[in-house]
Structure formats: structure tokens, C-alpha cells
N, C-alpha and C positions, 0 to 999 in steps of 0.2 A: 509689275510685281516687284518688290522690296527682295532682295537676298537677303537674307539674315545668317545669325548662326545661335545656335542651342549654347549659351555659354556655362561651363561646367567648370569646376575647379582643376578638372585634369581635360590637356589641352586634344589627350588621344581620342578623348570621349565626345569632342562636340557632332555635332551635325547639321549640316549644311539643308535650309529648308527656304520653302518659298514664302513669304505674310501679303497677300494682297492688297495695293495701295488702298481700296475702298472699306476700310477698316479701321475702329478707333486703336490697336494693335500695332506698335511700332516695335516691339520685341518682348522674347521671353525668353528666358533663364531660369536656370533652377541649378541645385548642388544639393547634395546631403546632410543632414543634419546629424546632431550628436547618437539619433537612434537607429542611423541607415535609412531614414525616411527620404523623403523629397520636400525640400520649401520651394515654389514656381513662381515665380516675380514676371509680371506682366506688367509692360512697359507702355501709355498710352501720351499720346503725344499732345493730350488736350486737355483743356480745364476739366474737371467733373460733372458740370452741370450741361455742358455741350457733349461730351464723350457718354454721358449718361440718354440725353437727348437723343444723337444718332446711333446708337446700338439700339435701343426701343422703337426707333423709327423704322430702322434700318437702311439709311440714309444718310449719306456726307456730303451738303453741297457743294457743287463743284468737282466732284470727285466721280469719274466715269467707271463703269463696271458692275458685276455682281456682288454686293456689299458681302461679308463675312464677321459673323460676329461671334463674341470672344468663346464662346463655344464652342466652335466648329474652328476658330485655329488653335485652341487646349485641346483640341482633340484628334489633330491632324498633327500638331507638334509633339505631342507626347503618345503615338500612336504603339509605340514599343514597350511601354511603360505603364504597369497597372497601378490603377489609381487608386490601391490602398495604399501604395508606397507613400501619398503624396498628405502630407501632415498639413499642410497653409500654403494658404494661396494668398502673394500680395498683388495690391492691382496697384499702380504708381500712376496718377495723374500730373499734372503739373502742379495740381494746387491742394491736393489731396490725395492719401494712401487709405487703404483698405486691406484690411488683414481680415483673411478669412480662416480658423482654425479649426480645426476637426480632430474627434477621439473616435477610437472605435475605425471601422470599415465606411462609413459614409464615402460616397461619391463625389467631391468638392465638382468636379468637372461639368456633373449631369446634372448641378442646380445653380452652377453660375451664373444664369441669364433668367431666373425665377428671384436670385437675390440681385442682381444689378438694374431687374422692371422695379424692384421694392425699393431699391434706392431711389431709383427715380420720380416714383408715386410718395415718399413721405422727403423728397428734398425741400421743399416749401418747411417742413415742421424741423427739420434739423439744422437749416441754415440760419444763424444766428443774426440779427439784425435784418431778415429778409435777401442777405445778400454773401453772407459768408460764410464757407460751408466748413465743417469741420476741416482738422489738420490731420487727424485718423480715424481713421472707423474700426471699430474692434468689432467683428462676426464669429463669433463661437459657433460651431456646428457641431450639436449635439443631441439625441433624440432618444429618451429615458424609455421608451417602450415603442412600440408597432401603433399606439391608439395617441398617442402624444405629437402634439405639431413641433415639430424642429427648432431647437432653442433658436435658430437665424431667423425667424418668421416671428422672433416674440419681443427678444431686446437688443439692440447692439451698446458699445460702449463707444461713447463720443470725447475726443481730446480735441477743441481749440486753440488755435494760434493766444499765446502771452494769457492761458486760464494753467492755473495749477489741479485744480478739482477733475475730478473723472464725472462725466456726466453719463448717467444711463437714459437711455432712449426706448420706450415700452410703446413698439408700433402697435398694439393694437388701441389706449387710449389717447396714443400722439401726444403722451406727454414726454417732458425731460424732468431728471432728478440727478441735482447734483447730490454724488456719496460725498465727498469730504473736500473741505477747503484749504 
């Protein structure tokens, strides 16, 4: 197991936790934002497309133990901490960032691993040139009524490495649309 620590802007407040080697989870952090909320930065030690790969599997080769994935350490890590407080959640890859934002009470935590299988299932349709994946992901989480699918299940906003245009991504007909050039 990895020691870690909870790093927060005040040094009284961290805590001292364990993140299991068999995990794409190399650290998490979080601090408060302008509205007393919480922003959670989750630290992963691998490309996107591989770290994407073994949390869907659940599987790290070469890597021995019971795998844990990002759910189950968001949720062992922030076990004190209710998760209306928490406004975005970023995932840091090496080669990729994911910002996930939320209004309202939504639960970022208890549909993390329903949005990171959907990453996974339309990485083929968002990797540009077959090979290179965006340089952020913009996930809005927002859900206009009780009979409506969750705006993260419909579009994200895609920024590429040296592209000035914001491109939207509409999973359900796997297209991309650049808004402005």
C-alpha cells in the first residue's frame, strides 16, 4: 500500500490515508473553493487510455492484490465529507485532464465509474487522429428533472493539444462539433 496524505490548504486539516498499489489512484486532494464547496483532484499515474483500460477491467498488469477502483478510493478517502459539499471532481492523467462539474446535490462520487466505463466505450470517437486523446474533458453534471438522462451521459466539451475551437462531443450520435474557431 502507498501512504498518502489528503492535501488541503490548511496543513491542520490533512489526513493520513492508505491508496492501494493495485489501482490506476496515485493521490487525492481537494481544498475549498470560493463557495465553501469542495474541488477533489484525483491523481493517476498513467496515460488515459491505459488507466481507462484497467479501471474497466479491473486490472493492472503486473501489479498483485485486490484492484480498487476510483470509486471505492473517493469513497474511503472522503468518508467524513458529504458529497454535496463536493462541486468538480478533476481526474489528472498524464496525458489528459477531466473535469467533472456539478449543480445542485448530485452525487459526483456514486457515478464516477458509470462516467469513466463511457469514457472508455467512446475513446475510439474522441481520440483525434485515432491516436490522440483530448487535453481536457469538460463533464457537466446536470439533470433538469427525475425523467431526464444526466447532461454527462449526453455531451462533454472536448479541448485539444495546439486547437483554439472548443469542440462538443454528443455520445449518443458520436459525433464532434466544433462551436467556434
Amino acid at each position: 500500500m502507498k501512504d498518502t496524505r489528503v492535501h488541503m490548504k490548511d496543513p491542520q486539516t490533512q489526513e493520513k490515508f492508505q491508496i492501494p498499489e493495485h489501482s490506476i489512484v496515485s493521490s487525492v486532494d481537494f481544498h475549498k473553493n470560493s463557495k465553501s464547496h469542495l474541488v477533489v483532484s484525483v491523481h493517476c499515474s498513467y496515460v488515459f487510455s491505459n488507466a481507462l483500460q484497467f479501471n474497466v477491467f479491473e486490472e493492472i498488469p503486473l501489479i498483485k492484490g485486490t484492484y480498487q477502483n476510483v470509486e471505492q478510493i473517493l469513497s474511503s478517502t472522503l468518508r467524513d465529507i458529504s458529497y454535496d459539499r463536493i462541486s468538480e471532481l478533476n481526474i489528472h492523467f498524464n496525458d489528459c485532464h477531466v473535469i467533472v462539474s456539478k449543480e445542485n446535490n448530485q452525487n459526483i462520487v456514486s457515478i464516477i465509474e458509470d462516467i469513466l466505463s463511457n469514457l472508455f466505450q467512446h475513446l475510439p470517437h474522441i481520440s483525434k487522429y485515432g491516436d490522440m486523446v483530448p487535453e481536457v474533458i469538460y463533464i457537466p453534471l446536470q439533470v433538469a428533472d427525475k425523467q431526464s438522462l444526466n447532461s454527462c451521459f449526453k455531451q462533454w466539451g472536448l479541448h485539444y493539444q495546439d486547437e483554439t475551437a472548443l469542440i462538443v462531443y454528443d455520445l449518443e450520435d458520436r459525433s464532434l462539433e466544433v462551436l467556434d474557431k
